[in-house]
Each structure stands twice: as structure tokens, then as C-alpha cells.
C-alpha positions in Angstrom: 0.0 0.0 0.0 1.7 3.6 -1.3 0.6 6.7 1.1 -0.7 8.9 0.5 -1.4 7.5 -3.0 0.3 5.9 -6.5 -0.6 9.5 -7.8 1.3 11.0 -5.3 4.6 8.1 -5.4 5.1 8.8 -9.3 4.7 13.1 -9.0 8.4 14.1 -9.2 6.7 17.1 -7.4 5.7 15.2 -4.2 8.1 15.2 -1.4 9.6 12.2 -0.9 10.1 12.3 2.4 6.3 12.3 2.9 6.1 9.2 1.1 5.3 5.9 3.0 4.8 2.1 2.0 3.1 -0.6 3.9 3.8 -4.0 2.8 1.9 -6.7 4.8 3.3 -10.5 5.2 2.0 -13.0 7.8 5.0 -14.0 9.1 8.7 -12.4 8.2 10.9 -15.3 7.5 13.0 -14.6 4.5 10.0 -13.3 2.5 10.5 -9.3 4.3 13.2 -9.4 1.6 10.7 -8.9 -1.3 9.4 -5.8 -0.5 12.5 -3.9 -0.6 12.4 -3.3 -4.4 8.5 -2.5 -4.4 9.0 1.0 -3.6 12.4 2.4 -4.5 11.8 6.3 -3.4 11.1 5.3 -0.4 14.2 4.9 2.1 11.9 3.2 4.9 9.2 1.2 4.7 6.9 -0.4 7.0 6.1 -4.0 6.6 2.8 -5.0 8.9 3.1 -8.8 10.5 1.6 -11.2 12.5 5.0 -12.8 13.2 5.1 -14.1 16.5 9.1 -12.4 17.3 12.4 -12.5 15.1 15.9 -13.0 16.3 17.8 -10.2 17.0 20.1 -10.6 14.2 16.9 -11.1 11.8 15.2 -7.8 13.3 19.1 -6.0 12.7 19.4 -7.0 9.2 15.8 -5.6 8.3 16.0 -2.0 10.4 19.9 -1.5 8.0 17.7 -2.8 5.2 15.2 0.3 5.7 12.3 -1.9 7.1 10.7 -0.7 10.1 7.9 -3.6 11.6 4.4 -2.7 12.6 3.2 -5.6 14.8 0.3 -5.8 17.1 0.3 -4.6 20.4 -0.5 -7.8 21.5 2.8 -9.7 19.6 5.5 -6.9 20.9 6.0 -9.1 23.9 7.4 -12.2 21.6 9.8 -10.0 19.8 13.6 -9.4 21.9 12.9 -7.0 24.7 16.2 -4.7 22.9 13.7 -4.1 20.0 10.5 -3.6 21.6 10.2 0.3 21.7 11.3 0.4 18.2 8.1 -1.4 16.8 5.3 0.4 16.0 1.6 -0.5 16.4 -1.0 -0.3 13.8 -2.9 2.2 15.1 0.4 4.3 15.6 1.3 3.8 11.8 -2.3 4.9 11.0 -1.7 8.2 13.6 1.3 8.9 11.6 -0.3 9.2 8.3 -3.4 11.1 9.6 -0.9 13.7 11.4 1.3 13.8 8.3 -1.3 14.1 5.4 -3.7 16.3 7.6 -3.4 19.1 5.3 -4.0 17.3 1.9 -7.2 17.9 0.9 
């Protein structure tokens, strides 16, 4: 899913920066690799999972990757405790796109 649209990802115009993806994958595995190349003009994108935890060394190689995880609340507890404050929720990826395209009409 491209934020705020595919209209706005291909407008040279558009600032990047206010560009987001979010790819969605039941569990991360090897597949999180796949989305990297789905949105190139964006540097960071969020990949929403029900994965019960990664390894560390798994959750390391997809943050230098650019991939930042949106898990539910409810799964953050599986997931190393070192990495817990860096997941996001659903709801907070959601907040973060109201707040950021508020003033698109």
C-alpha cells in the first residue's frame, strides 16, 4: 500500500520524504526481503506482520535494510525486549499518516 497514493509516489513534485509504504506479510521469515524493491523512493518502509518475534540478528538486518515492523500490540512481547520500543503499532502507523497528510485535501 503507497501513502498517500500511487498518484502521489510517481509526482516528481511530491516530497519524498512524505512518502510511505506498507507491505503486509504473515509472518517475516525470509520473504520481508521482497518488499524492498517495491518502492524504491522510499528509504523506509513499514512491513505489517503477525509474526510471533524475530531474532535479534533477523530484526538487525531488516532495520539496515530500511524496514521498520508494525506488529500488534499484542505480539511486541514475543519479539527481543532490545527491540521492543522500536516497533510500531497499527494504530500508531495509522496516527502517523493522519498527522502527516492532515493538510491534503
Amino acid at each position: 500500500f503507497l501513502f498517500p497514493s500511487a498518484g502521489a509516489y510517481h509526482d516528481t513534485e511530491f516530497p519524498v520524504e512524505n512518502l510511505r509504504m506498507l507491505a503486509v506479510k504473515t509472518t517475516c521469515k525470509d520473504r520481508w526481503r521482497q518488499i524492498l524493491n517495491e518502492a524504491d523512493k522510499i528509504h523506509q518502509v513499514h512491513l505489517f506482520t503477525l509474526q510471533e518475534g524475530v531474532s535479534l540478528a533477523q530484526y538487525r538486518e531488516m532495520r539496515e535494510s530500511g524496514v521498520r515492523l508494525v506488529v500488534p500490540s499484542s505480539l511486541h512481547k514475543k519479539y527481543p525486549e532490545a527491540v521492543r520500543a522500536e516497533l510500531m503499532t497499527l494504530g500508531a502507523f495509522i496516527a502517523e499518516l493522519t498527522e502527516l497528510y492532515a493538510d491534503i485535501p
